[in-house]
N, C-alpha and C positions, 0 to 999 in steps of 0.2 A: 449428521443427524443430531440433533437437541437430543438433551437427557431427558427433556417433556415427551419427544416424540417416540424414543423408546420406547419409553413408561408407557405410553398410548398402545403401543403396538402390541408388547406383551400382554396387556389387558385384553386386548382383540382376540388373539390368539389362544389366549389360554381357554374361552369359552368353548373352543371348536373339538374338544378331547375329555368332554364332560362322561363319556361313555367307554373310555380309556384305560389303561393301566390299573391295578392297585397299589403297587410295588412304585415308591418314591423313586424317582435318579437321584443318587447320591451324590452324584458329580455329574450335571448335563453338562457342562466345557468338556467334560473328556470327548465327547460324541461327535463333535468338530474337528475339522482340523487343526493341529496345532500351528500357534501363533495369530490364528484368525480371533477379533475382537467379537464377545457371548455376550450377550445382555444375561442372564437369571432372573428369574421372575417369580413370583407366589401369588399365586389366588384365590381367593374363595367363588364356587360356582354352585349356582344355583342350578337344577338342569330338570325340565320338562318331556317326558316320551307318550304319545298314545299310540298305544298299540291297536290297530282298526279293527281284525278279526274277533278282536276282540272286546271293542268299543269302551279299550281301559284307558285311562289316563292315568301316567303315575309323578310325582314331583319330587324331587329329593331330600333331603334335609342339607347344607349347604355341605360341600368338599372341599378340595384344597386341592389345586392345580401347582404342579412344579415343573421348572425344563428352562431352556435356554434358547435363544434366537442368533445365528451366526451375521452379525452385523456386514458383514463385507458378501454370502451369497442367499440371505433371506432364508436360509432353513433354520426351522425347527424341530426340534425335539423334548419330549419330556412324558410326562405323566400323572395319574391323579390320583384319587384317593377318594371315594366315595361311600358313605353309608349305606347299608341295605334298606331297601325300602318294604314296608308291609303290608300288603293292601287286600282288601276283602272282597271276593270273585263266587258268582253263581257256577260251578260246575254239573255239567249234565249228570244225571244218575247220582249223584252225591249231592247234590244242594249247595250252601251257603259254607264256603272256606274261607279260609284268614292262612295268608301265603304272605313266603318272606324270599325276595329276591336278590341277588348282587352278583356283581359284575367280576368277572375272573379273564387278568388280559392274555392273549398271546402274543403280544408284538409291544414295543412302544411304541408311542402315536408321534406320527412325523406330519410336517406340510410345511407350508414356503408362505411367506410375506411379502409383496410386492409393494416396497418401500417407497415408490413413488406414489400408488394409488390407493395403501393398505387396504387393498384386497388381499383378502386369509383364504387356502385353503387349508384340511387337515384332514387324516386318519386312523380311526383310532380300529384295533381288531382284537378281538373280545369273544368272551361266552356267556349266557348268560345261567348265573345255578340257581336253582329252586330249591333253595336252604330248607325248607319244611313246606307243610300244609295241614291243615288241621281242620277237623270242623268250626265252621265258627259258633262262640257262645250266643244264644237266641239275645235279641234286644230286647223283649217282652216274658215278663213271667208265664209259666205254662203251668197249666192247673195240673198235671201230677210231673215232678222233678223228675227230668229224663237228663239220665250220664251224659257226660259227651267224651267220648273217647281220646286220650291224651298220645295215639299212636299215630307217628309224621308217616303222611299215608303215601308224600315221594320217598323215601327214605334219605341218605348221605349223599344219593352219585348222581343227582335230576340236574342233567344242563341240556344246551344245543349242542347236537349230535357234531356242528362245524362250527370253524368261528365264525362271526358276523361280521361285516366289515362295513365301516359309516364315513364315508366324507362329506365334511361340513365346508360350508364358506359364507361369506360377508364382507362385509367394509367398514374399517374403523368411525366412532363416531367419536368429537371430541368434546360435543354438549350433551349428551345424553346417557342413558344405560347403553354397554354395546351386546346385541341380541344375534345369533349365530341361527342358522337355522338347514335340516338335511333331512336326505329320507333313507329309508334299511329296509331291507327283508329281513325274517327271521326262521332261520333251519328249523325242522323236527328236531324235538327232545328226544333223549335218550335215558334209558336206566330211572325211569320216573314210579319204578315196579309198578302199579294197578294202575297209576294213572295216568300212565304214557300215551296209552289211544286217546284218551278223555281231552289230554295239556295240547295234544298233538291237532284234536278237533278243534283247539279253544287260540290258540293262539301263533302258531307260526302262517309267516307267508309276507308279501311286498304292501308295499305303500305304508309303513308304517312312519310317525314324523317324530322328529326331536328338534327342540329348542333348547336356546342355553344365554346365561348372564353372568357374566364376571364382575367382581368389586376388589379395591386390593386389599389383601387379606392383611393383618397385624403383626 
């Protein structure tokens, strides 16, 4: 295989784990067997989820994808590193909140490259925590100045009660962006105190979709 086509494949591949890891590998070669030939790779990923129950769409700020591809049996390995995202949601009985969300992994994310026809599969297995919630501040001045309470109304311990588990696939492309694309369910939350029933109505369950785009990072 060309050192182009590596390069290709790692690119592929790294998009499929955008919902992956936080925790870098420090060494992906270790995770192969020894003496088999590892590409390493880094990327920057961009990554898209809408959640349906929820009719949220959220986009990320770009990540950094790291891990390694075992050139002689197509596995991969590795992991990412993604910013929390913060996005503004109507909730019943409480109104208008500004929630902050991120990804907390349980596995590293593994799948296999079919070096003849790079086609990518991969999986990444995950929780998602609900870092705060808050009301959100009005957009419009209100004729008498009303507080808005600065008390994170999930508190410290709001994630999914299980982990989520996502497999992505695609096909490298070697003129264009390469775009990965999967679907998840999502578990009931847990320990969300007042607002577990509320998160519980608002957002778990199937059909939910992810997209994702890799570029090589610097």
């Amino acid at each position: 295989m060309s050192k182009r086509t590596r390069r290709t494949v790692a690119g592929i591949v790294a998009v499929l784990a955008t919902l992956a890891p936080v925790t870098l590998l420090a060494s992906p070669a270790s995770a192969f067997p020894a003496g088999d030939p590892v590409y390493k790779f880094k990327y920057s990923i961009v990554a898209t989820t809408f959640i349906k129950k929820a009719g949220l769409g959220l986009t990320t700020k770009p990540g950094i994808f790291q891990g390694g591809i075992d050139l002689s049996t197509g596995a991969l390995k590795g992991s990412i590193s993604l910013p929390p995202v913060t996005f503004t949601q109507s909730e019943d009985g409480v109104g208008l909140v500004t929630a902050t969300s991120a990804i907390m992994s349980t596995k590293p994310v593994t799948g296999h490259v079919n070096i003849g026809t790079l086609k990518v599969t991969s999986t990444s297995t995950f929780n998602i925590h609900i870092t705060s919630m808050y009301p959100a501040t009005p957009s419009l001045p209100l004729p008498v100045p009303v507080p808005i309470p600065k008390e994170n109304l999930v508190g410290s311990g709001c994630m999914t009660a299980a982990p989520i588990s996502v497999t992505m696939s695609g096909t490298a492309s070697f003129d264009k962006p390469s775009t990965f694309t999967g679907t998840f369910s999502i578990p009931d939350f847990a320990d969300c105190q007042a607002m577990t029933d509320v998160i519980n109505q608002e957002i778990p369950g199937p059909g939910n979709t992810f997209s994702a785009t890799a570029t090589p990072a610097s």
